[in-house]
C-alpha positions as CSV (number, residue, x, y, z in Angstrom):
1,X,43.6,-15.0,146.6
2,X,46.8,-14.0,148.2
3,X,49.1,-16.5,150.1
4,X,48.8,-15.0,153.5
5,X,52.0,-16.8,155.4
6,X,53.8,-14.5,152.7
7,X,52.2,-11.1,153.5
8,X,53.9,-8.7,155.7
9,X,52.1,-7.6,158.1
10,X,52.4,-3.7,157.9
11,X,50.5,-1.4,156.6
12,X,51.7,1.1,154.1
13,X,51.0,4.3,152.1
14,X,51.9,5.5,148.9
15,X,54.9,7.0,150.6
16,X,55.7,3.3,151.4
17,X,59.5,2.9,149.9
18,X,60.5,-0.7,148.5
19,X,63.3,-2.4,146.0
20,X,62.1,-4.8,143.0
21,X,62.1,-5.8,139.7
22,X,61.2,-8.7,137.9
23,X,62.6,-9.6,134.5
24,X,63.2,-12.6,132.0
25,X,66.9,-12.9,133.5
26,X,65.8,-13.2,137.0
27,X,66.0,-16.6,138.0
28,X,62.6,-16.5,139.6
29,X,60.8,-15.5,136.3
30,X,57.5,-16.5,135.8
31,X,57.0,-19.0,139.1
32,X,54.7,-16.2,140.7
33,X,52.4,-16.6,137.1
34,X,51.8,-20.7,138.6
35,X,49.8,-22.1,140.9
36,X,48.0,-19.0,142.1
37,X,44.8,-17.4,143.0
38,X,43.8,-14.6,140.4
39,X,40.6,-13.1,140.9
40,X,39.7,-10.9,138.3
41,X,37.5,-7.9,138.6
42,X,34.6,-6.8,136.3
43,X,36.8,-4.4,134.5
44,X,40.0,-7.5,133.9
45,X,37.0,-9.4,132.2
46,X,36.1,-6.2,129.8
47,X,39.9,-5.6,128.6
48,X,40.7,-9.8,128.5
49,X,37.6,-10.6,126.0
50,X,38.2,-7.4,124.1
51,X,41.7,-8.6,124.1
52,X,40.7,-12.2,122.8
53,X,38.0,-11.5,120.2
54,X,35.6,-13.3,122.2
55,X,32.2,-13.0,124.3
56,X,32.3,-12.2,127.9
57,X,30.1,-15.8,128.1
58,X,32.8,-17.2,126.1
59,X,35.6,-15.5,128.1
60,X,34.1,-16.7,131.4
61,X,33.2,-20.6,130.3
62,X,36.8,-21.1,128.9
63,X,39.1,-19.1,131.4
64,X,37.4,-18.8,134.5
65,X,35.8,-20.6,137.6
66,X,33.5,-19.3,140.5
67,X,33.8,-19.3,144.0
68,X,31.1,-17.9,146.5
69,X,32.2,-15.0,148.8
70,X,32.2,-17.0,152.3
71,X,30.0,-14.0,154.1
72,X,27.2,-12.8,151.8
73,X,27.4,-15.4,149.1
74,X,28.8,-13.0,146.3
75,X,30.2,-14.7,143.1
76,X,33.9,-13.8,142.5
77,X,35.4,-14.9,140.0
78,X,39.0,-16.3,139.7
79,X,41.3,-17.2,136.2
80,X,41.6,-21.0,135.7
81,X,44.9,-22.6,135.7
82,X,46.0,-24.9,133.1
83,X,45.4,-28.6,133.8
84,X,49.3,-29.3,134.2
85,X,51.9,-29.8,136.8
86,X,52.9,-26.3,137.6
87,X,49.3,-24.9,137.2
88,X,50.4,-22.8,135.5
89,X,48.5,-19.2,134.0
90,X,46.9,-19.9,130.5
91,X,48.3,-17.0,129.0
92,X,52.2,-17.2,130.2
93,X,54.9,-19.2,128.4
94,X,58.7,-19.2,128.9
95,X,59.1,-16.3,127.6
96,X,56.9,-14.1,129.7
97,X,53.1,-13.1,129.3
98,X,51.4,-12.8,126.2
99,X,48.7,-10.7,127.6
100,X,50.7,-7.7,129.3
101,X,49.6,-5.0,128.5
102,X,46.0,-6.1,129.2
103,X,47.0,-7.7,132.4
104,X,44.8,-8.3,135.4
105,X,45.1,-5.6,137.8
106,X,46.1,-8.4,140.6
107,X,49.1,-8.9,138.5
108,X,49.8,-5.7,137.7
109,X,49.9,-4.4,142.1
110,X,52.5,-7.7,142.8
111,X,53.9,-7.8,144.5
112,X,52.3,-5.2,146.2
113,X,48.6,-6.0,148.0
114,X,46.0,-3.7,148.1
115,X,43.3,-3.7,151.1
116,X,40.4,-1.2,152.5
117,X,39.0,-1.1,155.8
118,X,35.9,0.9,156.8
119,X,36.2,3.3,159.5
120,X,34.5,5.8,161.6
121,X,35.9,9.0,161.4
122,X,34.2,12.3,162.9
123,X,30.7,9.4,162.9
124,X,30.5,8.6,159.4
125,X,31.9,5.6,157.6
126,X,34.9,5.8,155.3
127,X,36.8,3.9,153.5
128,X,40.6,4.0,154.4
129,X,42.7,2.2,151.1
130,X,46.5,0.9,152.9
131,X,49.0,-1.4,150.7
132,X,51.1,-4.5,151.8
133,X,54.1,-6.3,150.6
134,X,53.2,-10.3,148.9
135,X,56.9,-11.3,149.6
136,X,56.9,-15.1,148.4
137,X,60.1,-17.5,149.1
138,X,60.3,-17.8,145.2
139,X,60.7,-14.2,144.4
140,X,63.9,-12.9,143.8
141,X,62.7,-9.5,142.8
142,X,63.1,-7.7,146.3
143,X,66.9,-8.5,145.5
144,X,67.1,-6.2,142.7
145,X,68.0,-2.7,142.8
146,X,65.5,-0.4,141.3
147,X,63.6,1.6,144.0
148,X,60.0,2.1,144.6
149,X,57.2,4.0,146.1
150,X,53.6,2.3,146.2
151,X,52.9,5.1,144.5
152,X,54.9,5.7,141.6
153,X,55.4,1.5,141.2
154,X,51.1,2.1,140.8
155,X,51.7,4.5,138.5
156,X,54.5,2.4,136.3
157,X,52.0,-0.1,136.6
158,X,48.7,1.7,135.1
159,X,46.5,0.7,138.2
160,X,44.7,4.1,138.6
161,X,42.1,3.4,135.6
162,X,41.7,-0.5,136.7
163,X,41.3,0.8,140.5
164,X,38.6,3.7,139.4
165,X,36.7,1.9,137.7
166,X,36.4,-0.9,140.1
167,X,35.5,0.9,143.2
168,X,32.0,0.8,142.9
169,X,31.8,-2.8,142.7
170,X,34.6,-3.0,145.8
171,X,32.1,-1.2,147.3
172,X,29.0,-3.4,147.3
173,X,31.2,-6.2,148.5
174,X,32.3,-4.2,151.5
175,X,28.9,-3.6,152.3
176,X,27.9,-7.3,152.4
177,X,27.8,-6.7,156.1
178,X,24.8,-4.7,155.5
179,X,22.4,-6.8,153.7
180,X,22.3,-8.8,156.3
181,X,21.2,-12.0,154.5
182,X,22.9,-14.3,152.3
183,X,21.9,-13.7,148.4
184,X,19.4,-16.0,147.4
185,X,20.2,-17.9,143.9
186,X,18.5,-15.6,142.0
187,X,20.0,-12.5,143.7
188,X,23.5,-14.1,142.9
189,X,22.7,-15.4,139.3
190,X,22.2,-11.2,138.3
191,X,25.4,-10.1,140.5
192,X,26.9,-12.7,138.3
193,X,25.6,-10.9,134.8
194,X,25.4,-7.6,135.8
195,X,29.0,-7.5,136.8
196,X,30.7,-9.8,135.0
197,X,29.2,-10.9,131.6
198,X,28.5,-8.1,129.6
199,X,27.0,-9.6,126.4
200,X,24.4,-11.4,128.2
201,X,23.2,-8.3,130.4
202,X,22.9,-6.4,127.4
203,X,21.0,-8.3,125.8
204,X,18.9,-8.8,129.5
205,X,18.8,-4.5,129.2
206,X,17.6,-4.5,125.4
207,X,15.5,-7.9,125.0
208,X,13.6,-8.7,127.9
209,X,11.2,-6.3,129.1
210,X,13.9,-4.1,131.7
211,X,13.2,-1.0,129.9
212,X,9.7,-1.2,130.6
213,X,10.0,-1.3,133.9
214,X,12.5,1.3,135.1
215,X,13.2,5.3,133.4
216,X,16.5,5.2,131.4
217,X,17.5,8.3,130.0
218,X,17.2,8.3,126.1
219,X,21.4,9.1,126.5
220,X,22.3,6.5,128.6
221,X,20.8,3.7,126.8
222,X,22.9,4.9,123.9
223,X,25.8,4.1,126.0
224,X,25.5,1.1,127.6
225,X,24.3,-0.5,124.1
226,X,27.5,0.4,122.7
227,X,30.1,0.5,125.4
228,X,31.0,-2.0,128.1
229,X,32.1,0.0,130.0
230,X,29.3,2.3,130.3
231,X,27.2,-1.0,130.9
232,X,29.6,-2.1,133.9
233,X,29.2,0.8,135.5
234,X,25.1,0.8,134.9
235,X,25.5,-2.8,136.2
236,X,26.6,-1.7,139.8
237,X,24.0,0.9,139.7
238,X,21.6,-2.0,138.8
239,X,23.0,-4.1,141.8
240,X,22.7,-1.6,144.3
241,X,19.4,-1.0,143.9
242,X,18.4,-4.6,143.4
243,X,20.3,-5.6,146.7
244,X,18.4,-2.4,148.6
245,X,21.5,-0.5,149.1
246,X,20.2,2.8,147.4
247,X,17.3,3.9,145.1
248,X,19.5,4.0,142.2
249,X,16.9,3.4,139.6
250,X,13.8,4.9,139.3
251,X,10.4,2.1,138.3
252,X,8.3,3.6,135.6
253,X,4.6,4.3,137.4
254,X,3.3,1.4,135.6
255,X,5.4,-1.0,137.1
């Protein structure tokens, strides 16, 4: 979650033009890493397990906690803090962050904010994406004197992959609105696999009778029973049929 009070209210582009830089000799190094928000997306939780060695079940019961979305009752999921003073991120230390280059894309937009608003243009619905500046009283980076666009600092950043691969699941929260129900506890408990822990919706796929039930291309079940990826994406397929959105899957006549 971001600290409102320290957005500024303006919308930008990615023509938007800003200074920062944040290094280990900046006196302000690491304080934005502590007592923070981080919601991670599906895609964070496929590079950080990978990154670990470990389970996405493992991943989420040892790093994470859950919050319900306040409108629709979606499970988000947010990186837990350590148990100290400063709250700090599990995986920074003095010297910086251990996980970098796997980073979750929240980190990697600061201090830049991302936001999308739906509207009508020409009587359809689209999406219109607009950026914002997280300026905190801590940070000292906006002091610095390298210079920016939103969209070459996204670039330097290696958003585009993290963004792309998120949209569709951005998607089905922006259409909460729609449903126009709360999700039930079951309705959350398979938003909750089929978006965020991997392992166990594979095995949900592969051992439980899914496959009996719904027409998967022989191809496609090749993928998603060797790449997460693959699977996340088939996930927010899954979802969107599931939640009535679109006829995404197609039920085998027996079923």
């Amino acid at each position: 979650m971001i600290n409102m009070k320290a957005v500024e209210p303006v919308k930008l582009t990615l023509k938007g033009r800003f200074r920062f830089r944040c290094h280990k000799g900046i006196s302000c190094f690491t304080k934005c890493c502590s007592n923070i928000d981080i919601m991670l997306t599906p895609y964070d939780i496929i590079v950080l397990k990978k990154r670990l060695g470990i389970t996405s079940e493992e991943f989420l019961e040892k790093y994470t906690y859950t919050l319900a979305d306040e409108k629709a009752a979606y499970p988000l999921i947010f990186l837990r803090m350590k148990d100290d003073e400063m709250k700090r991120c599990p995986f920074v230390t003095a010297d910086g962050c251990t996980i970098y280059e796997d980073r979750p894309v929240n980190c990697r937009y600061y201090p830049v904010g991302q936001g999308i608003l739906k509207k009508a243009i020409d009587k359809k619905i689209v999406d219109e994406e607009f950026f914002f500046f997280v300026k905190e009283d801590h940070c000292k980076g906006f002091q610095e004197d390298d210079e920016w666009t939103i969209e070459g600092w996204r670039q330097d950043q290696g958003v585009d992959r993290y963004d792309e691969l998120n949209r569709d699941w951005k998607a089905i929260l922006l259409m909460r609105n729609g449903i126009g129900q709360e999700l039930d506890g079951k309705k959350q408990a398979l938003f909750y696999m089929a978006c965020y822990d991997m392992d166990r919706f594979r095995r949900f796929i592969f051992e439980s009778g899914f496959l009996e039930h719904f027409e998967i291309e022989d191809s496609l079940k090749e993928k998603i029973r060797e790449d997460d990826v693959e699977l996340m994406v088939f996930g927010f397929r899954f979802m969107r049929y599931i939640l009535m959105m679109e006829e995404t899957l197609k039920p085998k006549p027996k079923a």
